[in-house]
C-alpha positions as CSV (number, residue, x, y, z in Angstrom):
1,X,12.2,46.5,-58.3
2,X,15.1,46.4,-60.4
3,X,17.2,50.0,-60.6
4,X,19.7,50.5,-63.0
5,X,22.3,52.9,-61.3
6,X,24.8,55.1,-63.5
7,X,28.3,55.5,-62.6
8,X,27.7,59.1,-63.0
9,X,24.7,61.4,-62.1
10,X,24.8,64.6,-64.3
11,X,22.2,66.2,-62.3
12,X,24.4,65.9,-58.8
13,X,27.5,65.4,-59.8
14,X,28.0,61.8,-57.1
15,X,30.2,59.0,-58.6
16,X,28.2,56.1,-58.0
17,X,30.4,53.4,-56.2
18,X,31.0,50.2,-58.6
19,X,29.3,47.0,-56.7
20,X,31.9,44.0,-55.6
21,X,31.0,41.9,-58.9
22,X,32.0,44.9,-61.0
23,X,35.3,44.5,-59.5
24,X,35.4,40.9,-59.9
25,X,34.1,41.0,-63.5
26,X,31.3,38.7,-65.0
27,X,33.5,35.9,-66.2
28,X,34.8,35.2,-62.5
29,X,33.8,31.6,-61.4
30,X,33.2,33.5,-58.1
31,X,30.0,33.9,-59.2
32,X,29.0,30.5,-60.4
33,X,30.3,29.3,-56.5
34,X,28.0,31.3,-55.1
35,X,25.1,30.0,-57.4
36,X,25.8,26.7,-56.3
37,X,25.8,27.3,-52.7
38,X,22.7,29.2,-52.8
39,X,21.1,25.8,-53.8
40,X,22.5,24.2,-51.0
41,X,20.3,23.0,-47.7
42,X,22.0,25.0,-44.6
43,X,19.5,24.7,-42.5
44,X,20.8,21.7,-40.3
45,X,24.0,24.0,-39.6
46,X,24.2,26.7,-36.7
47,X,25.8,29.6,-36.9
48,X,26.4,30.0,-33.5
49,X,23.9,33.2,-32.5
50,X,22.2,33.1,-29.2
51,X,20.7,36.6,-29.0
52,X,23.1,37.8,-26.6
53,X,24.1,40.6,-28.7
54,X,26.3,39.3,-30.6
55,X,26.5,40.6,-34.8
56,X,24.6,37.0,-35.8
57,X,25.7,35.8,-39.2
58,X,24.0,33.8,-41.4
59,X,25.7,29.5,-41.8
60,X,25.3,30.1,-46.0
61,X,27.9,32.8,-45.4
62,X,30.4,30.9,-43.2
63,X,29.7,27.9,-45.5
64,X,30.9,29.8,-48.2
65,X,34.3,31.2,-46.5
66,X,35.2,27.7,-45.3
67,X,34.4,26.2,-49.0
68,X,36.0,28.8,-50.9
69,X,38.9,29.0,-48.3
70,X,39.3,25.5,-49.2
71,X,39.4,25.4,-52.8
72,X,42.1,27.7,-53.0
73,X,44.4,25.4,-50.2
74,X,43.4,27.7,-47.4
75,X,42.4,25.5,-44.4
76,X,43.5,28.0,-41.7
77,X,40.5,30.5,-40.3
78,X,42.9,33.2,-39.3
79,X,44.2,33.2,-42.8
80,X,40.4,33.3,-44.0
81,X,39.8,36.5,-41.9
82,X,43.1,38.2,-42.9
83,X,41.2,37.8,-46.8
84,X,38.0,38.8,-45.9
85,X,39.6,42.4,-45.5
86,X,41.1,42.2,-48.4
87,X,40.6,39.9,-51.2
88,X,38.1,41.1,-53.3
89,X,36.2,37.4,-53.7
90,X,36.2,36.7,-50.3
91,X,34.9,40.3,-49.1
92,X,32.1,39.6,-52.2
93,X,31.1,36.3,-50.8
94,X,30.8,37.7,-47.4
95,X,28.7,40.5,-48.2
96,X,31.2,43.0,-46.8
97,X,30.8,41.4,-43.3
98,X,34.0,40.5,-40.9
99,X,33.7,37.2,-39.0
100,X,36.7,36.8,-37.1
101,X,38.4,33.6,-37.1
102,X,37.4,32.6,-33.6
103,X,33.5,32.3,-35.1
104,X,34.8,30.4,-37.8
105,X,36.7,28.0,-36.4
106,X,34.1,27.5,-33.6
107,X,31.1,27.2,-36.4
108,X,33.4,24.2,-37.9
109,X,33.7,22.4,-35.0
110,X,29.8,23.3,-33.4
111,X,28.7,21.6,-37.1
112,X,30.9,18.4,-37.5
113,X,28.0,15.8,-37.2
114,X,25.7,18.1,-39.5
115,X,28.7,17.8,-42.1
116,X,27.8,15.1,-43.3
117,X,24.3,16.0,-44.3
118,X,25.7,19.2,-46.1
119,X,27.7,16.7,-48.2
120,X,24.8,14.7,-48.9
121,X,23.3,18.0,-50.3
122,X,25.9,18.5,-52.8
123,X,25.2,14.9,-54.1
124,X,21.9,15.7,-54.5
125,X,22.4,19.0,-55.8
126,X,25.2,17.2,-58.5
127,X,22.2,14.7,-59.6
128,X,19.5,17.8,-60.3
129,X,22.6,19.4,-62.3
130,X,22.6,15.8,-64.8
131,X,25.9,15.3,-63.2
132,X,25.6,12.2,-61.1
133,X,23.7,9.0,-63.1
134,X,25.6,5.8,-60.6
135,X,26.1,3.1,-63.5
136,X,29.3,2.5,-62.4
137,X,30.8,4.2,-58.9
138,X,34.4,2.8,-58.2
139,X,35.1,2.3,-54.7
140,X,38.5,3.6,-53.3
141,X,40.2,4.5,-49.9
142,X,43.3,6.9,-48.8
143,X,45.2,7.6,-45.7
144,X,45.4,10.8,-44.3
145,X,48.2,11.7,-42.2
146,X,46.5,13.0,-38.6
147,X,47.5,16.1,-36.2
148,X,49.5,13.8,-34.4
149,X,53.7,12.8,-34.0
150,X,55.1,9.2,-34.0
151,X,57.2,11.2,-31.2
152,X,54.3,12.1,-28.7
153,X,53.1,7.9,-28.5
154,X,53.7,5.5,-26.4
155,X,53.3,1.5,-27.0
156,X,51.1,-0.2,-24.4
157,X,53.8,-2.2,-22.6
158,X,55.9,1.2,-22.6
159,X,53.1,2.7,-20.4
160,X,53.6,0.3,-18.0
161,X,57.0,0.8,-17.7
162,X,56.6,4.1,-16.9
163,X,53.8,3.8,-15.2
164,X,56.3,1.4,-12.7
165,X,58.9,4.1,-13.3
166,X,56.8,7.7,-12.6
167,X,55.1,5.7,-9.4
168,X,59.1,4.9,-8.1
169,X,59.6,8.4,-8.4
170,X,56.5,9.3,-7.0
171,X,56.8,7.4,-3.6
172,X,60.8,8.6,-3.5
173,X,60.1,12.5,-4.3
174,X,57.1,12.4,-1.4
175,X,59.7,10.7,0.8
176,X,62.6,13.5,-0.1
177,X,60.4,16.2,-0.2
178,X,58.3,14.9,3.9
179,X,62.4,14.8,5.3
180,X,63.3,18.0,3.4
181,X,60.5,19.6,5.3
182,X,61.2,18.0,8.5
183,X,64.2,19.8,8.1
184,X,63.6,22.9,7.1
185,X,60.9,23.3,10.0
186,X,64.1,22.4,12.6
187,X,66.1,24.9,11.1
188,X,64.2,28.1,9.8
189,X,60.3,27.1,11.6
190,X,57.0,25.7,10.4
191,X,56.4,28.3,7.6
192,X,59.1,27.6,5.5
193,X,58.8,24.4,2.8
194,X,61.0,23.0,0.5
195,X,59.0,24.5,-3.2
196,X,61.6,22.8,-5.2
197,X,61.1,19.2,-4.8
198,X,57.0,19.3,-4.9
199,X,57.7,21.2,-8.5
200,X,58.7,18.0,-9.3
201,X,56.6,15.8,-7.8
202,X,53.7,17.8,-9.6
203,X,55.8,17.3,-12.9
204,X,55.8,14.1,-12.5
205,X,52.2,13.3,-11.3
206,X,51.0,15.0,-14.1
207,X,53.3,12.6,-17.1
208,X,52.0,9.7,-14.7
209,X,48.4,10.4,-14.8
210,X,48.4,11.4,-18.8
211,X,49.7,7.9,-18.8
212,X,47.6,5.9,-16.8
213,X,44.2,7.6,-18.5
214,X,45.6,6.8,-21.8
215,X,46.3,3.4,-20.7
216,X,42.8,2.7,-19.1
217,X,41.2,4.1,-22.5
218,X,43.3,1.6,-24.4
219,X,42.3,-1.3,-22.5
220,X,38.7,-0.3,-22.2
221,X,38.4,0.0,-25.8
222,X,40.0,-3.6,-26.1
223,X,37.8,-4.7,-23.9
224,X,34.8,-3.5,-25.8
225,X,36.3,-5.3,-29.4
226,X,36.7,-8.4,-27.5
227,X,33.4,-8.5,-25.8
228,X,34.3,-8.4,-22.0
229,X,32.9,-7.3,-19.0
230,X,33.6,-4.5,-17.4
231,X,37.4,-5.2,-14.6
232,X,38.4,-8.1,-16.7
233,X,41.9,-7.8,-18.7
234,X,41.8,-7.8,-22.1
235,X,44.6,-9.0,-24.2
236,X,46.5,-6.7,-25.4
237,X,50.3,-6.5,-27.6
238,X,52.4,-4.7,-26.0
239,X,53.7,-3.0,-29.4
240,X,49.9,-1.6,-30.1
241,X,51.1,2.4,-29.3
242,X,48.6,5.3,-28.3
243,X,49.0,9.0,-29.3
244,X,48.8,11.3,-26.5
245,X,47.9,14.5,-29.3
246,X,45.1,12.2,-31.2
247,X,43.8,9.4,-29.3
248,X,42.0,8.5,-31.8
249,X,44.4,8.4,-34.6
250,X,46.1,4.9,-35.4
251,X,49.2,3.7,-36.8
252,X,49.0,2.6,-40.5
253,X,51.6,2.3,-43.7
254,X,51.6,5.2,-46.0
255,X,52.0,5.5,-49.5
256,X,56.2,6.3,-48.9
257,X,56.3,3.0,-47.2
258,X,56.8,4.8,-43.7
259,X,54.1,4.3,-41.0
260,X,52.7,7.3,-39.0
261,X,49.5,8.1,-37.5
262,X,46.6,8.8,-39.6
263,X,42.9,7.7,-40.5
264,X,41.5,5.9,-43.6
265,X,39.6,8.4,-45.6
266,X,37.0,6.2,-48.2
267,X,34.8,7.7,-51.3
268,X,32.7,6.5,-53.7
269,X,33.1,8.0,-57.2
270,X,30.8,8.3,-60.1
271,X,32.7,8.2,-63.5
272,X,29.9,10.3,-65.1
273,X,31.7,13.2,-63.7
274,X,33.9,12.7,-61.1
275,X,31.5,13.7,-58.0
276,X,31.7,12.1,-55.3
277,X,28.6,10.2,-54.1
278,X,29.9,8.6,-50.6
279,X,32.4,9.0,-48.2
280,X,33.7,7.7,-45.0
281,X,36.8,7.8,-42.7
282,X,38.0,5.7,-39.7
283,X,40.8,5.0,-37.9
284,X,40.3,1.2,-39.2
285,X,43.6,0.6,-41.5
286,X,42.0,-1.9,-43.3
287,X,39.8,-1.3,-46.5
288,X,38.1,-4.3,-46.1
289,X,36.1,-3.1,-43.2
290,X,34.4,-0.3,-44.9
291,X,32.6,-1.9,-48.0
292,X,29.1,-2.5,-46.1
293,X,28.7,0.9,-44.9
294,X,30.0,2.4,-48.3
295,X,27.3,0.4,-50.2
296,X,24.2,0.7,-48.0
297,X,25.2,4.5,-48.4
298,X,24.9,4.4,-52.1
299,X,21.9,1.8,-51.7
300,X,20.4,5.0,-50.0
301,X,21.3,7.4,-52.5
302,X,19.3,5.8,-55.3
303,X,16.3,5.2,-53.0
304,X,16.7,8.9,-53.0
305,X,17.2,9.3,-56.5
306,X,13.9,7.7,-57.3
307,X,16.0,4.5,-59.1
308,X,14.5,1.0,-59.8
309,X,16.3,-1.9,-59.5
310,X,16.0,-2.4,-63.4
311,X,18.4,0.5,-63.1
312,X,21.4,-1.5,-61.7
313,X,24.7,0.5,-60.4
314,X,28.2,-1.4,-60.7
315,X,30.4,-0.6,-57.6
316,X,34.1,-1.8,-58.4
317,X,36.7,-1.9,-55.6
318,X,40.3,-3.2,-55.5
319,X,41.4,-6.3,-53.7
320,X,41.8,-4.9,-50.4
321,X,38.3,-4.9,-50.1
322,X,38.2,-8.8,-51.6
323,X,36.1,-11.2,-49.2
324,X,32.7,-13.0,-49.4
325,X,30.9,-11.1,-46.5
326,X,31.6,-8.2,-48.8
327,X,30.5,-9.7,-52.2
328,X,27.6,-10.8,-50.5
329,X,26.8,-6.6,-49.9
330,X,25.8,-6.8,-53.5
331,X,21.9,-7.0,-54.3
332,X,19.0,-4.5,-54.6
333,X,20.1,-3.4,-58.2
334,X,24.2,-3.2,-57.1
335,X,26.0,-5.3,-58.7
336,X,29.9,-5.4,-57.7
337,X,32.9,-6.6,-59.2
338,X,36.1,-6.6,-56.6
339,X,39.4,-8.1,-57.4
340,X,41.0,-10.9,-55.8
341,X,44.5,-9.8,-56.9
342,X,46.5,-7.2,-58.9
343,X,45.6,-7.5,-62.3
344,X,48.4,-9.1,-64.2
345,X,50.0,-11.2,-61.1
346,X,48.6,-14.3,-60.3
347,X,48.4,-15.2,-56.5
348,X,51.2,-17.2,-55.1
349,X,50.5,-20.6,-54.0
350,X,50.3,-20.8,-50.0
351,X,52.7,-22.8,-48.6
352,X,55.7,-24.4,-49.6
353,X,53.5,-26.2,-52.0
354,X,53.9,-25.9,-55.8
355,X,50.6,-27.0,-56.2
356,X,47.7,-24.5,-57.5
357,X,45.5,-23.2,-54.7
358,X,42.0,-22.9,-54.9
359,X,42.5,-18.8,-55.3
360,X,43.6,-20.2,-59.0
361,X,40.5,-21.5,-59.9
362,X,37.0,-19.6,-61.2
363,X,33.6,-20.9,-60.4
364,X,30.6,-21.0,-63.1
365,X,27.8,-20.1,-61.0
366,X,25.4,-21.4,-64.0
367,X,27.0,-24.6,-64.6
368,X,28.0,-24.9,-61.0
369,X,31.3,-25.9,-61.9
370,X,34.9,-24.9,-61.6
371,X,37.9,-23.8,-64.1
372,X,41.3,-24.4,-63.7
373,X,43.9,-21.9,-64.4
374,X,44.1,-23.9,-67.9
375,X,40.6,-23.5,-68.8
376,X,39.0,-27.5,-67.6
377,X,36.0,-28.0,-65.9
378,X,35.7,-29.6,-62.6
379,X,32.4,-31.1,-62.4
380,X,30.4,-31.2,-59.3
381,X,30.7,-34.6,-57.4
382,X,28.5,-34.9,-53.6
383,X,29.9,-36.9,-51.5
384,X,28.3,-37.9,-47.7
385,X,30.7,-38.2,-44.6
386,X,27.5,-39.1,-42.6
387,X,23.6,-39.1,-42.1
388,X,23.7,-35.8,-40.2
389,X,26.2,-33.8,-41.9
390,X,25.0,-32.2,-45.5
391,X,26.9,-33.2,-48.1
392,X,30.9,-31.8,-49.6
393,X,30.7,-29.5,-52.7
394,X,32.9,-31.6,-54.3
395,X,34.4,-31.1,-58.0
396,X,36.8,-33.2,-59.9
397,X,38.6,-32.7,-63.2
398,X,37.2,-34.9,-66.4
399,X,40.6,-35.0,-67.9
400,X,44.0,-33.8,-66.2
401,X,45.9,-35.8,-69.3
402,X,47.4,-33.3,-71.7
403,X,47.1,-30.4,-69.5
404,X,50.5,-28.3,-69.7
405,X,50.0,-27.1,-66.2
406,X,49.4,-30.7,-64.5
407,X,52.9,-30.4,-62.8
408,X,51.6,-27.3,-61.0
409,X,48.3,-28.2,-60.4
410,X,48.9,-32.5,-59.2
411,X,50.7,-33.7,-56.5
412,X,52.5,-36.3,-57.1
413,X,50.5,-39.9,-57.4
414,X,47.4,-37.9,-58.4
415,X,45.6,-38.6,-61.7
416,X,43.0,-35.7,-61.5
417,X,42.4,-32.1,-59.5
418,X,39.6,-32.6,-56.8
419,X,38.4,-29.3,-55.1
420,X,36.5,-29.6,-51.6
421,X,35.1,-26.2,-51.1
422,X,32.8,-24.3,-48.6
423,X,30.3,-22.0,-49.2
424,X,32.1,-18.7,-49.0
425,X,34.3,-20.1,-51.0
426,X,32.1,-20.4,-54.1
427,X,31.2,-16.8,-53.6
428,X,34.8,-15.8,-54.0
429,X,35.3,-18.5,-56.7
430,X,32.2,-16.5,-58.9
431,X,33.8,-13.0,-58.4
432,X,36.7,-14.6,-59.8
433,X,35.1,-15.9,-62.6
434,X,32.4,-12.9,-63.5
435,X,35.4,-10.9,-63.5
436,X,37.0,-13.1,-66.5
437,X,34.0,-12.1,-68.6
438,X,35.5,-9.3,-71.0
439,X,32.3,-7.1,-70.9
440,X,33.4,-6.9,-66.9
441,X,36.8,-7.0,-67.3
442,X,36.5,-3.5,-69.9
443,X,34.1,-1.8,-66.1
444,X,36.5,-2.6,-64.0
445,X,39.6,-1.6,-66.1
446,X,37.9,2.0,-65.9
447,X,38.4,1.9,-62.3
448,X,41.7,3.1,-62.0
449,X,41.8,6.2,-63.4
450,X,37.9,7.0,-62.2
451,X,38.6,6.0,-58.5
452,X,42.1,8.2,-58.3
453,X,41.2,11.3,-60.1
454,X,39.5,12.8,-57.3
455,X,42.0,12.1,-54.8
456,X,44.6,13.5,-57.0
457,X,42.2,16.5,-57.4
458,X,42.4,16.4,-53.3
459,X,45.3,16.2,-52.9
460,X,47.3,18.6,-55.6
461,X,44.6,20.8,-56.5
462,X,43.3,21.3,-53.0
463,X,46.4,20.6,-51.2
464,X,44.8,18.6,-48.5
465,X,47.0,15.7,-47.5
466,X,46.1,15.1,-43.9
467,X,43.5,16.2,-41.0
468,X,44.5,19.5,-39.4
469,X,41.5,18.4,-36.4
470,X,42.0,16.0,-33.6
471,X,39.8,13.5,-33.0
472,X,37.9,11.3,-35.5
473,X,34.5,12.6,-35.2
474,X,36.2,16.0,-35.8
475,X,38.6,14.3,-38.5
476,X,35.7,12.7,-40.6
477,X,34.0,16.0,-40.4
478,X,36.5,17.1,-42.3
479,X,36.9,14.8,-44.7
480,X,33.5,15.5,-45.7
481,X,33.9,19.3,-45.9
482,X,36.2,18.4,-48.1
483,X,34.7,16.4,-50.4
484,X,31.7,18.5,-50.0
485,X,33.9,21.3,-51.6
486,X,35.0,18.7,-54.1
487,X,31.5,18.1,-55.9
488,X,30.8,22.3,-55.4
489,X,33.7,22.8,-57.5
490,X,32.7,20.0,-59.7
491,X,29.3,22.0,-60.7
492,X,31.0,25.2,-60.8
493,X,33.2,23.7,-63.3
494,X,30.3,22.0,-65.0
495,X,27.7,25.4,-64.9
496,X,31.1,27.6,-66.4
497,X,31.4,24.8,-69.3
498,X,27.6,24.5,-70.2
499,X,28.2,28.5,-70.2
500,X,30.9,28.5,-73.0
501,X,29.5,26.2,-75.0
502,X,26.1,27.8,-75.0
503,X,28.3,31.4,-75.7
504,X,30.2,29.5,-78.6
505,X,26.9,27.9,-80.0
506,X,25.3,31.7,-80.3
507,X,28.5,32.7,-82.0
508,X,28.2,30.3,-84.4
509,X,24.6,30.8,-84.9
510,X,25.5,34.6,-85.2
511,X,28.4,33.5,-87.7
């Protein structure tokens, strides 16, 4: 039943206390926040109650701190409970209740494999809103500096150095410190020790066990990428380092050209609106890695979505993610378009050749034939090296004579360009081509700005630059809380703007 209450009862004199949203007034976007995330699916999150008497609170609520927190570059929980006593949105969206930062922080961490289904439920939520229609979804990746120092590493053949080094010291300190107490029992009896030198000897076991677990975890995970059984050595570089803060956390190049530990944060963006439909992150520094999972993700999403394959999605991605086990990801109603190169600079020749490579040339799938960088066909040409072996994908130019890039593309003696390529190769040599076509060429030029809004948006508006939580299962959790927060802002922004338009359309009508 709805009561309307007056600021003033006549009959008993009481001033009525104004609620929260009075203070806040109707035009905050507080309150289009917390319509969103009262759409949202918490059920997969726990809040951490387990009937012990403890005051239980409810995971929307904390979900809502965190977020909000978040939006407004506040990452740190005690700073989220200092404005829970005193910012007016913050006490509004917690219903007057206090969680102290030790529940926060401890319901972030309990949750960081459910994250990831609480950002799937702001994709979903984005597509009921008409905000998310994946025609074309750029593909970009960022790195993300972790908790960790280039200071507090250690290369792997520096851990055996010290490992020599500390186990020297070791043996010498337990030799001091057995004739110290030979000593010392001769001259003052059995029940007085030498405390000084086994301080040390306990300093020093302790650096030398930090690094011999470190080094065993390095070596075991080596041995797991190259497939061997469990006691024999893997090879290993003695330059790849280890962080003792973030074991996870690898080395990569930033943006400022310095290289510092850090993860490889990935999203998926719609250009509809800007939401973000997938996201990963690793501690893999290459881009190239990540293309399969990212599109199987958003192969999932439209299964979800209800789409047909007549309903095709264009994934774009830059040339870090350029290789034909990744263009061969596309199918199912994806269709992607990836760059060999910057657009604008044509690849260098490899070698000390001047000669064109075959990175210069563009394959016609439907002709199944080949261009040169001056526009010529090379037609196909099979020739057998024996009975067994299938025949070489062979293609020769018709006419080199004329051509104003012969001296590039001819060594010298040669009358025409023959190409003798291999199946991956005429994958690569399509994606080349398709992306030639101008109706292609216009997607993908909408790529840059699509693909680095949001992390500009990250970044600057949010003012989250790197992980704050160690670990990468921890790390990636966060990286989706934050993208989460990402497309919740997104349809606050979008429910405020359908709000002003529909108020300017009545004053117009009203006009």
């Amino acid at each position: 039943m709805n009561v309307e209450y007056k600021p003033y009862d006549i009959d008993t004199g009481y001033l009525f206390p104004p609620s929260l949203g009075d203070f806040l007034g109707s035009d905050h976007p507080v309150h289009a926040f917390r319509e969103v995330t009262e759409h949202l699916d918490v059920s997969c999150l726990d809040s951490g109650f387990n009937g012990m008497g403890q005051h239980p609170y409810h995971p929307r609520m904390l979900v809502r701190l965190l977020m909000w927190g978040m939006a407004h570059k506040v990452v740190s929980t005690r700073r989220i409970e200092e404005l829970t006593k005193r910012d007016v949105s913050y006490i509004y969206l917690a219903g007057g209740q206090r969680p102290d930062y030790r529940t926060l922080a401890r319901f972030r961490r309990r949750n960081a494999v459910e994250i990831e289904g609480l950002f799937k439920g702001t994709v979903l939520l984005c597509a009921r809103l008409g905000m998310v229609k994946l025609g074309h979804v750029t593909l970009d990746g960022t790195k993300l500096k972790a908790n960790a120092s280039k200071h507090k590493a250690m290369s792997y053949g520096r851990m055996k150095q010290e490992e020599r080094r500390l186990m020297r010291e070791v043996e010498e300190l337990m030799r001091k410190a057995e004739e110290t107490d030979k000593a010392e029992d001769e001259a003052f009896g059995e029940e007085c020790n030498g405390y000084s030198l086994p301080e040390e000897l306990q300093h020093r076991g302790k650096r030398l066990e930090r690094i011999r677990r470190l080094r065993e975890e390095l070596e075991r995970e080596k041995r797991e990428e190259q497939g061997l059984k469990e006691g024999e050595m893997p090879e290993i570089e003695d330059k790849e380092q280890r962080s003792f803060a973030d074991k996870d956390a690898r080395i990569m190049l930033m943006k400022g050209g310095e290289f510092d530990y850090a993860y490889n944060a990935q999203a998926v963006v719609d250009e509809t609106y800007g939401v973000l439909v997938a996201a990963d992150l690793s501690n893999e520094a290459s881009d190239m890695v990540h293309l399969p999972r990212i599109v199987e993700g958003v192969r999932q999403l439209r299964d979800e979505l209800g789409m047909s394959e007549g309903e095709g999605t264009t994934v774009t991605a830059d040339n870090g993610y350029f290789s034909a086990e990744n263009i061969e990801q596309e199918g199912d109603g994806i269709e992607l378009l990836i760059a060999s190169g910057r657009e604008g600079k044509e690849e260098r020749t490899k070698g000390h050749s001047k000669v064109y490579c075959l990175e210069r040339f563009y394959y016609d799938k439907e002709k199944d034939a080949w261009r040169c960088p001056g526009g010529r066909l090379l037609i196909r040409e099979e020739r057998r090296t024996g009975k067994s072996q299938p025949p070489l994908r062979r293609y020769i130019c018709q006419d080199c004579s004329g051509c104003s890039l012969r001296r590039h593309c001819l060594k010298p003696g040669e009358e025409k360009r023959a190409l003798i390529v291999k199946r991956r190769q005429l994958v690569c040599g399509e994606m080349r081509f398709r992306l030639k076509k101008p109706e292609k060429a216009d997607i993908y030029r909408r790529r840059k700005w699509v693909g680095e809004q949001p992390f500009g948006q990250i970044k600057e508006g949010m003012g989250f630059r790197g992980v704050t939580m160690r670990g990468k299962v921890f790390a990636r959790a966060q990286w989706l809380f934050t993208c989460a927060v990402h497309n919740v802002i997104k349809a606050v922004r979008f429910i405020l703007n359908g709000e002003i338009g529909r108020r300017k359309e009545m004053a117009l009508a009203g006009s």
